[in-house]
C-alpha positions in Angstrom: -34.2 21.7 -10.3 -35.1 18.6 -8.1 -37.7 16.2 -8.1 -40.1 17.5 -5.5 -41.3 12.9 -4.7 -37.2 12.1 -5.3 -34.8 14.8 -5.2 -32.9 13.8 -8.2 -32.0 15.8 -11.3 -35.1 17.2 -13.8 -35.5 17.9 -17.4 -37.5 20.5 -18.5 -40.0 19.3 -21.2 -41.8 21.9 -22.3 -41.8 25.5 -22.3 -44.4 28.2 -22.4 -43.8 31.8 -22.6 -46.8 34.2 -21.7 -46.7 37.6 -21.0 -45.3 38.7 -17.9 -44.5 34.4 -16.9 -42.7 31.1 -18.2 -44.3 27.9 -17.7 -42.1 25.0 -17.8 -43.0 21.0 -17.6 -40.5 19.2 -16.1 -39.9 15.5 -15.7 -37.5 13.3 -13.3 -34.7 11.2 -14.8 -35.0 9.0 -12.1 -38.8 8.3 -11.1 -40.4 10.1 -13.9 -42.9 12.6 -12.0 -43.8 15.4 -14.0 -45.1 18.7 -12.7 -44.7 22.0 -13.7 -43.0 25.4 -12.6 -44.4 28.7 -13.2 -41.5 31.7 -13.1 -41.9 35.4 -13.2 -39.4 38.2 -13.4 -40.5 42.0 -12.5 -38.4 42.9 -16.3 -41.3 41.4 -17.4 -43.7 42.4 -15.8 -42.9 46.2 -16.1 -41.9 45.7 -19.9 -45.9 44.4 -20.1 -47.1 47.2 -18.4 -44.6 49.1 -20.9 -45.9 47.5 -23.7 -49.9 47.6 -22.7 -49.3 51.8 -22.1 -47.8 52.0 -25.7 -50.6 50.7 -27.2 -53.1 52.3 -25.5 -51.4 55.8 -26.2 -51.6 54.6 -30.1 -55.2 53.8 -30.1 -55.8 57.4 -28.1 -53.5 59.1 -31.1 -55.7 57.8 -33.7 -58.7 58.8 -31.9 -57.3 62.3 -31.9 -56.5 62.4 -35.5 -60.1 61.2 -36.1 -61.2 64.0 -34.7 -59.1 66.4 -35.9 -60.0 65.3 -39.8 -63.7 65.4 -38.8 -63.2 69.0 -37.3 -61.1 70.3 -40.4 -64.2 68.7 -43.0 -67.2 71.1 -40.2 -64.5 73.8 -40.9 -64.8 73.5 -44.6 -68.1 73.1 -44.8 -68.9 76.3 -42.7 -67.3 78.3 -44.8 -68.7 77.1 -48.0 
């Protein structure tokens, strides 16, 4: 990538990896300006979204099984 001040040659510095983006300092060789770039792919994004669904459907499982135990104990109780 080029220096946006120069145009020469960058290094990246620093990376950060977030959810559905990677954040990366960079710094010039030649006049030393740093800034930072922000990318972002759709894999991502949808594997977040994948991700986010999953555990949501989880948590709504358990909920369900919760419910079913309590049910099963009112059964057994009622027919005590």
């Amino acid at each position: 990538m080029q220096c946006p001040r120069c145009n020469a040659k960058t290094q990246v510095r620093d990376t950060q990896s977030h959810a559905t983006v990677t954040e990366r300092t960079r710094q010039c060789v030649q006049c030393r300006h740093r800034f930072s770039t922000i990318e972002s792919t759709e894999e991502r994004a949808k594997l977040h979204r994948l991700i986010t669904a999953t555990e949501r459907l989880q948590q709504v499982i358990m909920s369900a099984h919760l419910v079913i135990s309590d049910a099963e104990e009112a059964i057994k109780y009622l027919k005590t």
